[in-house]
C-alpha positions in Angstrom: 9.3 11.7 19.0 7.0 12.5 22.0 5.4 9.9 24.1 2.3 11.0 22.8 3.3 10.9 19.1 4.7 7.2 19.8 1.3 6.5 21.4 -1.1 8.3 18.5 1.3 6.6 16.1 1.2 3.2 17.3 -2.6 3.4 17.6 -2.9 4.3 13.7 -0.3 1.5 13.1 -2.6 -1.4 14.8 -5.9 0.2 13.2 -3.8 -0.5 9.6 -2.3 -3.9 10.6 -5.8 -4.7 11.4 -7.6 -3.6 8.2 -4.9 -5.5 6.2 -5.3 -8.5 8.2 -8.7 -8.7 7.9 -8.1 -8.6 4.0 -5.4 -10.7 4.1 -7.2 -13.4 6.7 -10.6 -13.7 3.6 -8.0 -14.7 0.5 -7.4 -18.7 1.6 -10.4 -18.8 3.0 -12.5 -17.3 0.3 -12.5 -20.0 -2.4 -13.9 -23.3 0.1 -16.6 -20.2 1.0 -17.7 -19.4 -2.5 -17.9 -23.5 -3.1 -19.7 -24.2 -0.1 -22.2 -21.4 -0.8 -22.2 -23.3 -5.1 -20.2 -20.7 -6.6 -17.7 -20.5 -8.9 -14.5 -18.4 -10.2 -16.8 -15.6 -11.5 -17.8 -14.9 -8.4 -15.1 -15.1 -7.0 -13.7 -13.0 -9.5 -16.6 -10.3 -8.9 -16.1 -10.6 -4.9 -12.6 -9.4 -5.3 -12.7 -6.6 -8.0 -15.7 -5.3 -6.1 -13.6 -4.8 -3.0 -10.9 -2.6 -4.7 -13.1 -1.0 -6.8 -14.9 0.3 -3.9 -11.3 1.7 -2.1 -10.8 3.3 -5.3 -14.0 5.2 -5.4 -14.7 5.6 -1.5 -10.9 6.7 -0.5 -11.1 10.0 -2.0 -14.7 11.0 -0.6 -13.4 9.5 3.2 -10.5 12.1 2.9 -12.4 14.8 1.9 -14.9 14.4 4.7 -12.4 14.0 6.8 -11.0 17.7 6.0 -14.3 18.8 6.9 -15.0 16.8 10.2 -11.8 15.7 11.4 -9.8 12.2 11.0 -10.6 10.6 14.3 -14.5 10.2 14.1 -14.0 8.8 10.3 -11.3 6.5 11.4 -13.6 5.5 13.7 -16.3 4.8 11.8 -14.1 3.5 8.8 -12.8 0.5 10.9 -16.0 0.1 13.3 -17.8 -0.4 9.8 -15.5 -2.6 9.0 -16.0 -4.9 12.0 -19.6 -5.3 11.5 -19.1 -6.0 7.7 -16.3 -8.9 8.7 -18.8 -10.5 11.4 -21.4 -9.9 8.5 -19.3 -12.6 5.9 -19.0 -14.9 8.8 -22.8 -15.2 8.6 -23.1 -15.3 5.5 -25.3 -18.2 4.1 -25.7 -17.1 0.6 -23.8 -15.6 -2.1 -25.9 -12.2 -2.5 -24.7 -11.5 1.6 -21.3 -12.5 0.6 -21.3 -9.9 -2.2 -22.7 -7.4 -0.1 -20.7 -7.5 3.1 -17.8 -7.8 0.7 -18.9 -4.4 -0.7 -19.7 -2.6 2.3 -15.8 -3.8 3.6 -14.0 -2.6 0.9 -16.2 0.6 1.0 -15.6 1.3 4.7 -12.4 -0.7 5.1 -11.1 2.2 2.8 -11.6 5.4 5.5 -8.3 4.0 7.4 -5.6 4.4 5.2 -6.2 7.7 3.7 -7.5 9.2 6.7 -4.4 8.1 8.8 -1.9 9.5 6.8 -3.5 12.3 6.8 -3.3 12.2 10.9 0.6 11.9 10.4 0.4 14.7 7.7 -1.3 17.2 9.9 1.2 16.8 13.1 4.8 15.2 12.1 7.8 17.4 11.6 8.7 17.3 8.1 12.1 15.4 8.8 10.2 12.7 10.2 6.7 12.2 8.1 8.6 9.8 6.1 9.8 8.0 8.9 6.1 8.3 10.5 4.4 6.9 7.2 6.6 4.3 6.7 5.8 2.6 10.6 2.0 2.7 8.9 3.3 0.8 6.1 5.0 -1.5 7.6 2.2 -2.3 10.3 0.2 -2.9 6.8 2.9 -5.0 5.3 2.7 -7.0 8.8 -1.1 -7.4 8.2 -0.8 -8.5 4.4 2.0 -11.2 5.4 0.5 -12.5 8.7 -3.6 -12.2 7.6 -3.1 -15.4 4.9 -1.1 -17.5 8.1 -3.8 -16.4 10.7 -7.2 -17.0 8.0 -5.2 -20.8 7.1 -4.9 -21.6 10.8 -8.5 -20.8 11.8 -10.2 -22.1 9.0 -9.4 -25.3 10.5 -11.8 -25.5 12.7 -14.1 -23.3 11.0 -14.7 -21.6 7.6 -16.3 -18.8 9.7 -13.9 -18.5 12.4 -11.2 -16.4 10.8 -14.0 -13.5 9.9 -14.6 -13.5 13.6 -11.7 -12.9 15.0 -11.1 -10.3 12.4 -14.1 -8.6 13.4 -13.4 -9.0 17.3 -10.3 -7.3 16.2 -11.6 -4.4 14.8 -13.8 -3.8 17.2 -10.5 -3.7 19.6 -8.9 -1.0 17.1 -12.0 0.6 17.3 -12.3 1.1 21.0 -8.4 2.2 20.8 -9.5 4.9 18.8 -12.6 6.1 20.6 -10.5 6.3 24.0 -6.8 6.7 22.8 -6.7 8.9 19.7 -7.1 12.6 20.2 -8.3 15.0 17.1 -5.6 15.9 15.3 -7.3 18.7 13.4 -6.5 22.2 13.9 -9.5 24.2 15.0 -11.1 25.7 12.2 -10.0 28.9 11.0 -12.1 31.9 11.1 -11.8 31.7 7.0 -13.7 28.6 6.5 -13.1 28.8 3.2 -9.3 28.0 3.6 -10.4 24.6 4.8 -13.4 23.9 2.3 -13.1 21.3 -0.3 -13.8 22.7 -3.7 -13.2 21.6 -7.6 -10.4 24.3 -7.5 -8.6 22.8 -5.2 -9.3 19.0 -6.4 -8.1 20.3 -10.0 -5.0 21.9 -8.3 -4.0 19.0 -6.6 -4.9 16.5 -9.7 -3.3 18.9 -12.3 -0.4 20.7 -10.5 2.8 19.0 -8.9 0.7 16.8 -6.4 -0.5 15.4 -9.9 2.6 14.0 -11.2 3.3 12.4 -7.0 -0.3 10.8 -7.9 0.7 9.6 -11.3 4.0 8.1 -9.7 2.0 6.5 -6.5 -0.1 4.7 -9.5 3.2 3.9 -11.4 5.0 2.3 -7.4 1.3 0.5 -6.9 1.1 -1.2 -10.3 4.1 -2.3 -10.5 4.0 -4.2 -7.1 0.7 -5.7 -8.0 2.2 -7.1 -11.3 4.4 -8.5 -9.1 2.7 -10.1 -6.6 -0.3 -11.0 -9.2 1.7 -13.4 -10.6 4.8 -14.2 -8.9 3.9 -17.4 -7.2 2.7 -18.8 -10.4 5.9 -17.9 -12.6 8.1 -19.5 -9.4 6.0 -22.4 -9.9 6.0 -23.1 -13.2 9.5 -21.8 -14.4 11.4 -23.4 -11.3 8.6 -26.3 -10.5 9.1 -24.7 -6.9 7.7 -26.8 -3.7 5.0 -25.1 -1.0 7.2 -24.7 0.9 10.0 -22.5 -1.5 6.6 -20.4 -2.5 6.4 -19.8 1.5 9.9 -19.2 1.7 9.2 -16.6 -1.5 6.9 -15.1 0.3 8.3 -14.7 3.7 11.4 -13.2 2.2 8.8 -10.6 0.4 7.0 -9.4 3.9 10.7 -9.3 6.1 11.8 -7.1 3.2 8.9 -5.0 3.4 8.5 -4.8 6.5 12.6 -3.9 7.4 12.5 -1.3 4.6 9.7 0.3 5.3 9.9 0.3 9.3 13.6 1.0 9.8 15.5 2.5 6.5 12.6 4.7 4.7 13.1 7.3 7.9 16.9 7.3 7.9 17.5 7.4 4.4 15.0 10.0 3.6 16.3 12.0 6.4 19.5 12.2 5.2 19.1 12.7 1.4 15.4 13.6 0.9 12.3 12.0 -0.6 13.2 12.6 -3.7 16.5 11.1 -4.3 14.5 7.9 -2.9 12.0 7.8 -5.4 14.2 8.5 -7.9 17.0 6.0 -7.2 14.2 3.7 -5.7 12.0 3.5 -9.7 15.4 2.9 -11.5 16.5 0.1 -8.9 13.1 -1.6 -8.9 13.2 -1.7 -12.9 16.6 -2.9 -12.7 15.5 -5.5 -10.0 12.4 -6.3 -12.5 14.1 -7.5 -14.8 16.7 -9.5 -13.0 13.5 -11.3 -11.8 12.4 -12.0 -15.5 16.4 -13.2 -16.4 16.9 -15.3 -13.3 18.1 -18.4 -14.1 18.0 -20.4 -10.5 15.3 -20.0 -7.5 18.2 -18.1 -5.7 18.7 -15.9 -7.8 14.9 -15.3 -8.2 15.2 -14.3 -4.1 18.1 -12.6 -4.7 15.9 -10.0 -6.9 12.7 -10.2 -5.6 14.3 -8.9 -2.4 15.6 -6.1 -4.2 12.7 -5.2 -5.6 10.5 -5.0 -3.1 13.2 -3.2 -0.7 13.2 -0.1 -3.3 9.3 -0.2 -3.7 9.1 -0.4 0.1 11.6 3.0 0.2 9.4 4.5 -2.5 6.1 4.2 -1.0 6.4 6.5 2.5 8.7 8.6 0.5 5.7 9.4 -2.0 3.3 9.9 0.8 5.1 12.3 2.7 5.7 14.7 -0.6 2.2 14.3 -1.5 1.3 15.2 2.3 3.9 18.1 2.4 1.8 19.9 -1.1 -1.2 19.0 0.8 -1.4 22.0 3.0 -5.0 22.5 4.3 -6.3 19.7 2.3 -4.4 16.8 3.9 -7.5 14.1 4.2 -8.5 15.1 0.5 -4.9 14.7 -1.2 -4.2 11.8 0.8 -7.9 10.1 -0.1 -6.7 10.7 -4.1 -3.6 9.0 -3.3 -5.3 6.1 -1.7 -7.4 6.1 -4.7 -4.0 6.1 -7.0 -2.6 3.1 -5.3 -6.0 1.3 -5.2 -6.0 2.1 -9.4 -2.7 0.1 -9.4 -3.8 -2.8 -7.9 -6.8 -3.2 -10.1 -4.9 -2.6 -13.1 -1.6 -4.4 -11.9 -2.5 -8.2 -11.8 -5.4 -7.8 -14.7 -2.2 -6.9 -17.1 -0.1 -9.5 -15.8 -2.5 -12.6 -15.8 -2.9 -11.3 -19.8 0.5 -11.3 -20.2 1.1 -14.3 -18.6 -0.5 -15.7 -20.6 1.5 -15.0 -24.1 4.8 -15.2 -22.1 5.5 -15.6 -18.9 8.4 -13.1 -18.5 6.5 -10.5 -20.4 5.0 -9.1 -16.8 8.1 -8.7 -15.5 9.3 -7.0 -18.8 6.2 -5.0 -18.6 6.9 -3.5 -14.9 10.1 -3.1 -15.4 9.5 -0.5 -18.2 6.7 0.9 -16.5 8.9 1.8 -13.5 11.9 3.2 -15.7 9.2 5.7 -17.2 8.2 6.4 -13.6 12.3 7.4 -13.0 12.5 9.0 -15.9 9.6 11.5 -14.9 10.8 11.8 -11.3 14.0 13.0 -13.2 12.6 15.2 -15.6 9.1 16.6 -14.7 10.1 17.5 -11.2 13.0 19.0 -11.9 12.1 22.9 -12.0 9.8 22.6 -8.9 11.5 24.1 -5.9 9.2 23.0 -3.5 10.2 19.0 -4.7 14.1 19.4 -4.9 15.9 17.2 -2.3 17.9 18.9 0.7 21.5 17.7 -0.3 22.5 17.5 -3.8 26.1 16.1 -3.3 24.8 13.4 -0.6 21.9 12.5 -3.4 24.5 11.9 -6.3 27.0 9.6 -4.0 23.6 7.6 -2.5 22.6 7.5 -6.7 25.9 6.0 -7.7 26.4 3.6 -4.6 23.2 1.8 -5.3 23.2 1.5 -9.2 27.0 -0.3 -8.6 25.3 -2.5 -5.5 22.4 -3.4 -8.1 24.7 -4.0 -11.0 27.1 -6.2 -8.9 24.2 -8.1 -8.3 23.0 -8.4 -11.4 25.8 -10.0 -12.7 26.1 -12.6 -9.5 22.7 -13.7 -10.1 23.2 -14.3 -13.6 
């Protein structure tokens, strides 16, 4: 990789880790907030369906315009939005302007993610997009693991303080992009119409192969908010586990994310293609799922959790970079809709499991773990007879196959 592409690269990274620690810095401050202000868990409630309901509906429409403008000036605007709505919920003396800020965050807070792959779509060499989009998720896992720390820390001095140092953050990110990112367009074509977004092409990429990658993105995304929905309450109340085994849960869950997704998702998709990861990565995690709901010690608990959220770490940048590699000329619009299918999984992930929860608390786990097989079994199946989605060595696919199903079912039977 270029010193430029390390640069452009590492620039989109920090813009990510930034956006995700700004989410991550609002969630232990966010319930002293809505008490001081008189609120209760409704609002609360409101606040934080609001937020991804607005990534689900803006992410497409940021990628789309993106196609037609180019990626740097809505990157920019995505994350210097984003600054003024943070500094916004730091003034905030009212519910009404926490609602709103909160609205305008998640609705601008969304250009970054779609808009960046989409940078590492229109430039990376198809070896190493995987390897590319899985330093972005990384950075984001970073974000999501060090924003709670960072928001508990400042809050100590102020309930305001976290929001501005997340905006002063942004507002960094921001000026890295303004001065350090180039355009990473292609000038336009003298056939504009190759470039134009139009229902054709948003019904080809919804109802042809991209489709099922979208429907599988969804299937990855809803089963990792399941998990993480409810995981800290099952740890608690099956294994009556301390603060400070939750912290250790959770530590464990961002050094797994953040090694597989920053340092195996390139080499292992190198050498046996996206595919094969996906593949092997949905049948692992449903495996790993239900170890979770069978484990019978707080060890073994780790034990799966950390191979779950490995494969769903692997799966992730794999996804991306096939859905970017269909996208063609449509790269911000594709990778908008898949934005919008991850957001749909987190919206729909944790709602399920806090209902089953409360019947069983295994059921969630019993639930994702069959949602994931269904995901392998149509990454098997469905995707099959596409040439364009077959993986570049067969015989190197089957031997990684094998070798992990005998790693996970060793496991399996040492945890239980």
């Amino acid at each position: 990789m270029s010193t430029a592409s390390h640069k452009n690269v590492g620039v989109l990274a920090f813009t990510l880790l930034v956006v995700m620690l700004g989410y991550g810095i609002v969630l232990p401050v966010m319930p002293f907030y809505i008490e001081r202000l008189g609120a209760g868990g409704r609002e609360l409630g409101w606040l934080t369906s609001t937020y991804s309901l607005m990534q689900l509906v803006c992410a497409p429409l940021w990628g789309m315009l993106s196609d037609r403008v180019g990626r740097k000036p809505v990157i920019a605007v995505g994350v210097l939005g984003y600054a003024v709505t943070l500094f916004l919920f730091g003034l905030a003396t009212e519910f009404w302007m926490l609602f709103v800020a909160r609205t305008l965050s998640g609705m601008l807070s969304s250009a970054a993610m779609p808009t960046s792959m989409a940078y590492v779509g229109d430039n990376a060499p198809e070896g190493e997009r995987s390897a590319r989009m899985g330093q972005l998720g990384a950075a984001m896992g970073a974000g999501i693991i060090a924003g709670p720390l960072l928001g508990g820390l400042l809050s100590a001095r102020s309930l305001s303080l976290p929001f501005f140092v997340g905006a002063g953050m942004a507002g960094i990110s921001f000026l890295l992009v303004l001065l350090l990112l180039p355009e990473s367009r292609p000038a336009p074509a003298p056939n504009r119409e190759k470039v134009r977004v139009t229902g054709v092409a948003l019904r080809r990429a919804i109802f042809g192969p991209t489709g099922l990658l979208l429907l599988l993105i969804f299937i990855m995304s809803f089963g990792l908010a399941n998990f993480q929905g409810i995981i800290g309450l099952y740890v608690v109340d099956k294994f009556c586990a301390t603060t400070s085994q939750v912290g250790t849960l959770w530590m464990v869950i961002g050094a797994v994310l953040i090694l597989g997704q920053g340092g195996l998702t390139g080499p292992l998709t190198k050498r046996f293609g996206e595919l094969t990861v996906i593949r092997v990565g949905l049948a692992i995690g449903a495996l790993a799922f239900a170890r979770i709901a069978l484990a019978a010690s707080f060890v073994a608990l780790l034990l799966a959790v950390a191979f779950f959220v490995l494969t769903l770490a692997l799966i992730g940048p794999a996804l991306n970079s096939y859905v970017s590699r269909l996208a063609g000329n449509h790269q911000g619009t594709v990778m908008g809709l898949s934005s919008a299918a991850a957001s749909l999984g987190r919206v729909v992930g944790p709602l399920l499991a806090g209902f089953l929860f409360d019947r069983n608390m295994q059921y969630p786990f019993w639930s994702g773990a069959v949602t994931l097989m269904l995901g392998a079994i149509l990454a098997v199946s469905l995707l099959r007879g596409d040439r364009k989605l077959q993986p570049p060595h067969g015989a190197g696919a089957q031997v990684l196959l094998a070798g992990l199903l005998v790693v996970s079912l060793g496991c399996s039977v040492a945890v239980t």
